[in-house]
C-alpha angles and dihedrals in degrees: 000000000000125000129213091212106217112242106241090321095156136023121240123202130164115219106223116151147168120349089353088061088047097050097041084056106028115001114107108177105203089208117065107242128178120239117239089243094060095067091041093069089040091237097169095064090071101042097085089039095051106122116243106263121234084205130355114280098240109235121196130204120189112194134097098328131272127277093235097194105042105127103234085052134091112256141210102253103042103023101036091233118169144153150196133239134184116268124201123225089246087048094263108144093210086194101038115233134314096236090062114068105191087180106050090225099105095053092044092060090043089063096051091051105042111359103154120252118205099051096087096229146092101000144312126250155205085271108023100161105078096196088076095058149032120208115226098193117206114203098212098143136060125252085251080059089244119129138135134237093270090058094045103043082046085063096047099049091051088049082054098048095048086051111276108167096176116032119197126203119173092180133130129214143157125254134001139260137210084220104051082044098058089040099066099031078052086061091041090055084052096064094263114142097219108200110190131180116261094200138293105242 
């Protein structure tokens, strides 16, 4: 299908505050901890139980970019990670790169996703075994951690094109839209896993 993308027809804004906000974009623990919501999905139960991969599933996280050399992540050489940000037709990235994340939100939402394990530092995640899995990072929203639907919905279908078989998206917005609606059910038809925020609060 082809999509007409609206133009900025909702705000997106991550609500990230306090300690959480300076962790996400500073903050490096030098012991390895579990986050509380880690326990709360029960994530460890299906990590032994987790099949053996032919080939990493390709997760994609649109959100402010990624911090690409932040020391409890997956990185580029060893762990093939790699992104994708808007380009101007003059060269301008309106959004900067992927692989910069000016918010520390992105980041933030990579690592509970797929903060490696085994390392000892920093904290363990949903996936902490990076050899299951290979991050596709979307740079849809701004380094102040502001978008719109058409920058969103850009990012995910270049995750999906490069592969992306689970998208995640931990934004908020107001309002709803038949587009956006038919857009996303359109990837989950194709076999994409779309994972959304239900609200912070």
């Amino acid at each position: 299908a082809t999509y007409q993308f609206p133009d900025d027809e909702i705000e997106f804004s991550p609500n990230v505050e306090g300690e959480e906000a300076a962790g996400a974009r500073h903050g490096r623990s030098l012991l390895q901890e579990t986050p509380y919501g880690i326990n709360m999905v029960n994530a460890s139960h299906v990590w032994s139980k987790t099949p053996v991969m032919t080939e990493p599933i390709k997760i994609c996280v649109v959100d402010t970019g990624y911090d690409l050399g932040h020391l409890d992540l997956p990185n580029e050489q060893e762990h093939n990670v790699t992104g994708w940000h808007k380009v101007n037709s003059d060269g301008s990235t309106p959004f900067g790169k992927w692989d910069v994340d000016g918010h520390g939100h992105g980041t933030h939402c990579a690592g509970t996703i797929g903060a490696i394990g085994t390392n000892t530092i920093g904290v363990t995640s949903v996936n902490p075994d990076p050899s299951k899995f290979q991050f596709i990072i979307g740079k849809g929203l701004s380094d102040s951690g502001s978008g719109s639907n058409a920058n969103v919905m850009e990012a995910v279908t270049e995750c999906v094109n490069a592969g992306a078989k689970v998208v995640s998206m931990s934004l908020g917005g107001t309002g709803s839209s038949t587009i956006t609606d038919a857009f996303y059910k359109d990837q989950y038809d194709k076999g994409v896993l779309i994972i959304a925020a239900a609200g912070n609060s």
